[in-house]
C-alpha positions as CSV (number, residue, x, y, z in Angstrom):
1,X,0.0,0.0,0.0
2,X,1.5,3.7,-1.0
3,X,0.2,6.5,0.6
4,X,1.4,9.6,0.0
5,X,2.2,12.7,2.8
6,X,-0.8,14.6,2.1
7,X,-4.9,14.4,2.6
8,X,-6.6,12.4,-0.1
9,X,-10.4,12.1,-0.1
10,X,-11.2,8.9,2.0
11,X,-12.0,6.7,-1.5
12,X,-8.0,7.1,-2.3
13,X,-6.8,6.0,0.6
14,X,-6.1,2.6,-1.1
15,X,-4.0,1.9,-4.1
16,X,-4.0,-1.5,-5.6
17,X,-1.1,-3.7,-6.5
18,X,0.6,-2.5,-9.6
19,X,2.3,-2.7,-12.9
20,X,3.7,1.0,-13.4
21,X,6.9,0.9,-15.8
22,X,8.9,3.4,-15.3
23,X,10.6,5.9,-17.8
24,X,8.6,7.0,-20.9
25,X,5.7,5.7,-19.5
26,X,5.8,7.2,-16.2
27,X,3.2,9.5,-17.6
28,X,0.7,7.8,-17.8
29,X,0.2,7.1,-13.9
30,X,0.4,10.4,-13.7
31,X,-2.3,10.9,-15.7
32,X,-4.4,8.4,-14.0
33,X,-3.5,9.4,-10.7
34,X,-4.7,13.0,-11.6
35,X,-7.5,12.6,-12.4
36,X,-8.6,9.7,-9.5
37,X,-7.1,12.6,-6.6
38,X,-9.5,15.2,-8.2
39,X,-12.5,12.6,-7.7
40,X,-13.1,11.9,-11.9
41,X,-12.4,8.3,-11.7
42,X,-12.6,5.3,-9.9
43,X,-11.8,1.6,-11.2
44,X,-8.8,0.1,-12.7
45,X,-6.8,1.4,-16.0
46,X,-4.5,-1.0,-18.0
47,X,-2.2,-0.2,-20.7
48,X,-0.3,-3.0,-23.1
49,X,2.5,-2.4,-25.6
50,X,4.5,-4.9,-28.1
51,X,6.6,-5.9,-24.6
52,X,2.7,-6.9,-22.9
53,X,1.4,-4.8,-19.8
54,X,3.1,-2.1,-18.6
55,X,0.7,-0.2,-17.0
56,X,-2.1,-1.9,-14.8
57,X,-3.3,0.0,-11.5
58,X,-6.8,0.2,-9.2
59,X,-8.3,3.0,-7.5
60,X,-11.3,3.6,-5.2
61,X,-13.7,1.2,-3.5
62,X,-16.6,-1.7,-5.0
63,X,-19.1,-0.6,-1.9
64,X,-21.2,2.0,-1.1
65,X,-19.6,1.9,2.5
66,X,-16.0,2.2,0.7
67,X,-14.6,-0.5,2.8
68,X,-13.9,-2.8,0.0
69,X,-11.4,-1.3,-2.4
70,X,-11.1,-1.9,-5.9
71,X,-7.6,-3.9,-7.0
72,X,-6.5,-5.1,-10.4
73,X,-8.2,-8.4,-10.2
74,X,-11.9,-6.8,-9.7
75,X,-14.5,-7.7,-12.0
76,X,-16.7,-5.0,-13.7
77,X,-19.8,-4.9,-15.8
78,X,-18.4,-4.2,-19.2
79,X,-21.9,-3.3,-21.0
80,X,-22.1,-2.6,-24.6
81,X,-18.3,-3.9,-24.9
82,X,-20.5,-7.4,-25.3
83,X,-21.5,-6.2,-28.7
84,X,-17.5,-6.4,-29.8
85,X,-17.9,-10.1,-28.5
86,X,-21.0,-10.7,-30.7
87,X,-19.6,-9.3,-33.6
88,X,-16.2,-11.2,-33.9
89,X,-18.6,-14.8,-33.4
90,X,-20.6,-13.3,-36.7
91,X,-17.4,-12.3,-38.8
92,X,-15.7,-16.2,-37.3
93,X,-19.1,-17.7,-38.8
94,X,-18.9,-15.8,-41.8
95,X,-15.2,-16.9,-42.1
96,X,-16.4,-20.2,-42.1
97,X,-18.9,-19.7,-45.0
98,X,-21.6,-20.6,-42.4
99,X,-23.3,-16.8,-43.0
100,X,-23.0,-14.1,-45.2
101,X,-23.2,-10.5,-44.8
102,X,-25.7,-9.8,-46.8
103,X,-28.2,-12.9,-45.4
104,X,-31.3,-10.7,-44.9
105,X,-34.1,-11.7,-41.5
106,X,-36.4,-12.9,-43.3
107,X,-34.4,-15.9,-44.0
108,X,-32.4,-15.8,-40.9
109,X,-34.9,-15.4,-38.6
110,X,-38.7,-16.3,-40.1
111,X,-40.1,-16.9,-37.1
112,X,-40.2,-13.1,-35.6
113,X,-42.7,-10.7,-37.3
114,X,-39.6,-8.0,-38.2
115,X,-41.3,-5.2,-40.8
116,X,-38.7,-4.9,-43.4
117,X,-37.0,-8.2,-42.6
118,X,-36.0,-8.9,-46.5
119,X,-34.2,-5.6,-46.3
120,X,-32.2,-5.8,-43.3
121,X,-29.0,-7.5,-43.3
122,X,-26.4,-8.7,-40.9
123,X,-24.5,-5.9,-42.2
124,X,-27.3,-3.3,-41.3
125,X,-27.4,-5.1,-37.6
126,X,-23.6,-4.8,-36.9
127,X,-23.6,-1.1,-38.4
128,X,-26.9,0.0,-36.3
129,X,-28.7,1.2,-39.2
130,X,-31.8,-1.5,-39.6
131,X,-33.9,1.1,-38.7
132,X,-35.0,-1.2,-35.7
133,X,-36.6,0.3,-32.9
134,X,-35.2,1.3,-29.4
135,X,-35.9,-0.5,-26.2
136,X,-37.5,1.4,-23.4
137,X,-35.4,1.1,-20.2
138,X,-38.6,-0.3,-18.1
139,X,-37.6,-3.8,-20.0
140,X,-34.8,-4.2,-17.5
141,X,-36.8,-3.9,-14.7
142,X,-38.0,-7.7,-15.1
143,X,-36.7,-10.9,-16.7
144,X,-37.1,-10.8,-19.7
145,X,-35.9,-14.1,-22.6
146,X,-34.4,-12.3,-26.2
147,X,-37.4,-13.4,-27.4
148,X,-39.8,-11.0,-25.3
149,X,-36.7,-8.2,-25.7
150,X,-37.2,-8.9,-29.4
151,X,-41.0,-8.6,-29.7
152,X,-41.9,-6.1,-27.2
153,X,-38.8,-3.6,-28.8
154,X,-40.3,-4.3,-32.0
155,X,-43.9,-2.5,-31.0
156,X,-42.0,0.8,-30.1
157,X,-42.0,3.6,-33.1
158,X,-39.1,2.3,-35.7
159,X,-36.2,4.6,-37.5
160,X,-35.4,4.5,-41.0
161,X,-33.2,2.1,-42.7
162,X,-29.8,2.9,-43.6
163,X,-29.7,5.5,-41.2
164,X,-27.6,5.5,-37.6
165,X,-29.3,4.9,-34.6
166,X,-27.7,2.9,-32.0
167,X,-29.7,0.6,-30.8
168,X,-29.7,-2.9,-28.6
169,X,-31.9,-4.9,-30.7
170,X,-29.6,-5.1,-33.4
171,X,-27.1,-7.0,-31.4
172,X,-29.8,-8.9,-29.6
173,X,-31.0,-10.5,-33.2
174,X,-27.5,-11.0,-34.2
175,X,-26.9,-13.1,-30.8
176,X,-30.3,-15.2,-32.1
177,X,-28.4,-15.2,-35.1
178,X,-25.7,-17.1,-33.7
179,X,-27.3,-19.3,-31.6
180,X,-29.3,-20.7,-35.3
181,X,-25.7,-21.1,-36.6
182,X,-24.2,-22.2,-34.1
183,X,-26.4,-24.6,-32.4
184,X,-25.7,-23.8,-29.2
185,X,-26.9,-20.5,-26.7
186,X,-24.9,-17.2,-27.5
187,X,-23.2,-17.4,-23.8
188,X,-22.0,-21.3,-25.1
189,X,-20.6,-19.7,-28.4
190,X,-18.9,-16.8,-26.4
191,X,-17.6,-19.5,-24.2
192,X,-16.0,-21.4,-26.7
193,X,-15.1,-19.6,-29.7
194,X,-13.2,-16.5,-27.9
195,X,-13.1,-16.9,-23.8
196,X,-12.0,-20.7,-23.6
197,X,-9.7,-20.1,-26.5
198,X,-7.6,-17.2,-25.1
199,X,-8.4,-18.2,-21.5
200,X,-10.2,-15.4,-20.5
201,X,-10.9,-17.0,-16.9
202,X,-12.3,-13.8,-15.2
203,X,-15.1,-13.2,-18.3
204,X,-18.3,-14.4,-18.2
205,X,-22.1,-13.3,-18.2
206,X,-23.9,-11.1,-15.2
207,X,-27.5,-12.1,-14.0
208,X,-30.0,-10.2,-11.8
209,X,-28.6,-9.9,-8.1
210,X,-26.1,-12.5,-8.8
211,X,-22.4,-11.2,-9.6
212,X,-19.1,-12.8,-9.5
213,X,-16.9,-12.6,-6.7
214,X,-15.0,-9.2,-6.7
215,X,-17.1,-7.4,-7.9
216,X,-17.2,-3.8,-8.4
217,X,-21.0,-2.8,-7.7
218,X,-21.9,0.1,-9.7
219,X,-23.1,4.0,-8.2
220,X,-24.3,7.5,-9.5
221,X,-22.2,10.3,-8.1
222,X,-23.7,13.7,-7.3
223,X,-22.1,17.1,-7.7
224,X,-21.6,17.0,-3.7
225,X,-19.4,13.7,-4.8
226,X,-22.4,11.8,-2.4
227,X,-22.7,8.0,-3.7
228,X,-26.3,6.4,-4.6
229,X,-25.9,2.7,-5.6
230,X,-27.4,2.1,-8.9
231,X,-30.9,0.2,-8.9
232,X,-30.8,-3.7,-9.8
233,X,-31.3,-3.9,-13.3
234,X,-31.5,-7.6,-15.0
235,X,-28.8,-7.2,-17.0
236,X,-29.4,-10.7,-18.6
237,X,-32.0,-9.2,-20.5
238,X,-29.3,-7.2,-22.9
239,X,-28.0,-10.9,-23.3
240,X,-25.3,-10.7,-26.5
241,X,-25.9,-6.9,-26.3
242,X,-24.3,-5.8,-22.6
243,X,-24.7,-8.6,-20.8
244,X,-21.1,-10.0,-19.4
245,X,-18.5,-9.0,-17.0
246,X,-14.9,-9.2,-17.2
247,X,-11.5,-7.7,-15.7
248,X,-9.0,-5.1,-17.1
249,X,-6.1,-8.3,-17.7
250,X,-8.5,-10.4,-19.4
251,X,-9.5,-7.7,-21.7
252,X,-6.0,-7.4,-22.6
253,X,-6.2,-11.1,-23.9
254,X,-9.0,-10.0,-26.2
255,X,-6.8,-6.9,-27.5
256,X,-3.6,-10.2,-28.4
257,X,-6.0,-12.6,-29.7
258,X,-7.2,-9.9,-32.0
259,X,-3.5,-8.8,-32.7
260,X,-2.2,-12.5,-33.3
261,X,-4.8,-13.7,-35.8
262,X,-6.0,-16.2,-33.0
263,X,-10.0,-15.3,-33.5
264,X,-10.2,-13.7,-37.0
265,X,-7.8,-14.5,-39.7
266,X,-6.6,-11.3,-42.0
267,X,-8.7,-11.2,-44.2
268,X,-11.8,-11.4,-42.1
269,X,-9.8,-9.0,-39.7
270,X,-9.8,-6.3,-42.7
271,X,-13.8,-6.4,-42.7
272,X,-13.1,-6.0,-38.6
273,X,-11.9,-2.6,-39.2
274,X,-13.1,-1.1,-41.6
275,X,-14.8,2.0,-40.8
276,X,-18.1,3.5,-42.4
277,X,-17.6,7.5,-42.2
278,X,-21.0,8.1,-43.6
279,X,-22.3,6.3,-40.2
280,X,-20.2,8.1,-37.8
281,X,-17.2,5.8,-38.5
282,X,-19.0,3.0,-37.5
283,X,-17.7,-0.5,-38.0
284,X,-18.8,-4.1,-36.9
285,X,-19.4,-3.3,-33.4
286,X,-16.6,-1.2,-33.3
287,X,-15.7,2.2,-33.8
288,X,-12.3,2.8,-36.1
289,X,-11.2,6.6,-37.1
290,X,-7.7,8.6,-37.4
291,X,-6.9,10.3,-33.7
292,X,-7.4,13.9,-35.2
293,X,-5.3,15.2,-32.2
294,X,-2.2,13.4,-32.7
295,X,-0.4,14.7,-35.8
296,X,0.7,11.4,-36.9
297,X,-3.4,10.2,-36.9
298,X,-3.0,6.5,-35.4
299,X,-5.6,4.4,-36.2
300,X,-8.0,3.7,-33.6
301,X,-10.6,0.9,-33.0
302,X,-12.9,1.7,-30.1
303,X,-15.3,-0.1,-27.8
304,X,-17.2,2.2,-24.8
305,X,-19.9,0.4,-22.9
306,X,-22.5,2.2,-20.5
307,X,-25.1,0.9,-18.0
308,X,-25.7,3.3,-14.9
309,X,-22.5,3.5,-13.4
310,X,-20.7,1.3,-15.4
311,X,-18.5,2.7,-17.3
312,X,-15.8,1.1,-20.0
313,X,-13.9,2.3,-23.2
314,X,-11.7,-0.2,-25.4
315,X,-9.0,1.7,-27.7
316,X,-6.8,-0.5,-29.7
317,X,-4.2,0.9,-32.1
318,X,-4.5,-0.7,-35.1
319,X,-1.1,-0.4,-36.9
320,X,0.8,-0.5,-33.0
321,X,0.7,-3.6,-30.8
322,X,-1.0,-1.2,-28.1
323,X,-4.3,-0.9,-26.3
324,X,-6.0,1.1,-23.3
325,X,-8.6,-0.2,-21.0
326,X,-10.7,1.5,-18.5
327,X,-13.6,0.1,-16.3
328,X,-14.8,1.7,-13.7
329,X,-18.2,1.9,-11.7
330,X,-19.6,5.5,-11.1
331,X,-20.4,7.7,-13.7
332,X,-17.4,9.9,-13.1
333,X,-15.5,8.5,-15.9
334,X,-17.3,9.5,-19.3
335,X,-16.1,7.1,-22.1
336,X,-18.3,9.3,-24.7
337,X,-15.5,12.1,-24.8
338,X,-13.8,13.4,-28.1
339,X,-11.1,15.2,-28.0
340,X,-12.0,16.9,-24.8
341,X,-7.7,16.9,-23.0
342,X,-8.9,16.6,-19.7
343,X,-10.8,13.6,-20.0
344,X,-9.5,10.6,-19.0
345,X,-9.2,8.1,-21.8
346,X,-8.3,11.3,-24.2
347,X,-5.3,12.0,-22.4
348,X,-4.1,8.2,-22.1
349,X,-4.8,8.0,-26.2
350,X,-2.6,11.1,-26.5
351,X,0.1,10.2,-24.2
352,X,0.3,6.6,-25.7
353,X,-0.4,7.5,-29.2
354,X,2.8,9.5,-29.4
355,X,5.1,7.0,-27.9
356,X,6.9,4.2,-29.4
357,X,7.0,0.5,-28.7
């Protein structure tokens, strides 16, 4: 435990065990440190490079009481990050000629009553622009199956086709999608096509009131920095759209097994990242643009994910054996920034977009 010789606020009066290289990348805890003693973030921040992790460290508490402290082992809600994990099993099964992108719903799914299913593809799912209604939030409010999220989504007012609008239904048919393939439920493919394969041990799937151990309950912070805990949501309901959990370090594995070729080979990893500018630089459950604020532009693929007080963000540099992950579990840490300095995961993509290695 480190404590420096001054006053913190009570919540960073513990500092997990760390990875913190030194030198060049010294910056970056200072970076992160800033912004947890001025009360903007809570949770745990890793950073890889060709040479693996070299910066991995955990701040603030998993209880309302803040008596259990966060450490780099502690599991988070990772929300809409589950659509990335959706959307590499759709480009694997296209890989294996078992689906196309172009495969409309009427012929994938027939049994749902989907207006304008012979119009929407599998690319208009991963792309958000099916025109697909969204959910109303009172559906996670009881247990719901992907069926009854499917059909009662579907009787709210629809947007237009070919036209952005982020949406959880998308991502909810592609899971269906899967499990047709597949033969198996959407949690089994996730199981064995990505987490078994890279050992992803600390991933797996959250269900009302019942968490994994470690975990980082989520809260809503008020201007007075006084902490509500979030209401119990049944966050099985988003089911291949926000429904799993996982730690910073097993992230990581997703960022190599992506880098290797061990989940998508190159030329499925080309559709992977290919970015859509006309639909905000939307790709395949990802989003990939030039850093704008960098003068040498690196390629970025991101992944945020939201629910209450989780909060996430997943930057991979594409042409750099790098990537930056932040969870954390108050709303203090906003993952929907661009280019604002003093934001958290701005500054980190700055500071490790202009570095080597």
């Amino acid at each position: 435990m480190k404590i420096k010789n001054t006053v913190f606020p009570l919540f960073m009066l513990f500092l997990a065990t760390d990875i913190c290289a030194q030198g060049k990348y010294s910056s970056i805890d200072s970076i992160v440190t800033h912004n947890a003693d001025h009360n903007q973030f809570e949770g745990t921040v890793l950073v890889t490079d060709s040479s693996g992790i070299i910066y991995n460290r955990s701040f603030g508490f998993k209880d309302l009481g803040k008596t259990d402290p966060i450490d780099n082992n502690t599991h988070f809600s990772i929300a809409s990050i589950t659509k990335m994990f959706t959307s590499i099993i759709i480009l694997q099964l296209i890989e294996e000629k078992k689906l196309r992108i172009t495969d409309n719903l009427e012929k994938l799914l027939p049994t749902y009553k989907i207006p304008n299913s012979e119009h929407i593809s599998v690319h208009h799912l991963l792309l958000h622009i099916s025109g697909l209604p969204n959910e109303n939030d009172s559906i996670f409010h009881q247990k719901v199956s992907p069926e009854q999220f499917i059909n009662t989504t579907l009787l709210e007012n629809p947007n237009e086709l070919n036209t952005f609008n982020y949406t959880n239904i998308d991502y909810i048919l592609l899971g269906k999608i899967i499990e047709g393939i597949d033969g198996r439920t959407w949690q089994e493919s996730v199981q064995l096509r990505i987490l078994d394969k890279l050992a992803m041990n600390d991933t797996g799937f959250l269900e009302y009131s019942r968490y994994p151990e470690n975990y980082a309950q989520t809260f809503s912070i008020d201007q007075n920095n006084d902490r509500r805990k979030d209401p119990e949501w049944f966050y099985e309901n988003y089911y291949a759209a926000g429904s799993m959990y996982s730690t910073a370090s097993d992230l990581s594995k997703l960022h190599e097994g992506l880098y290797s070729e061990a989940l998508l080979n190159s030329e499925t990893a080309g559709l992977f990242q290919k970015p859509y500018p006309e639909f905000n630089y939307a790709g395949y459950g990802v989003w990939i643009y030039n850093y704008p604020f960098i003068n040498s532009q690196p390629r970025i693929m991101e992944r945020r994910g939201a629910i209450l007080g989780s909060n996430s963000v997943f930057v991979r540099f594409l042409d750099k054996n790098k990537c930056i992950i932040i969870l954390s579990n108050n709303n203090k840490f906003n993952p929907d920034s661009f280019g604002a300095i003093n934001n958290l995961k701005e500054a980190l993509i700055n500071e490790v977009g202009k570095t080597s290695g």
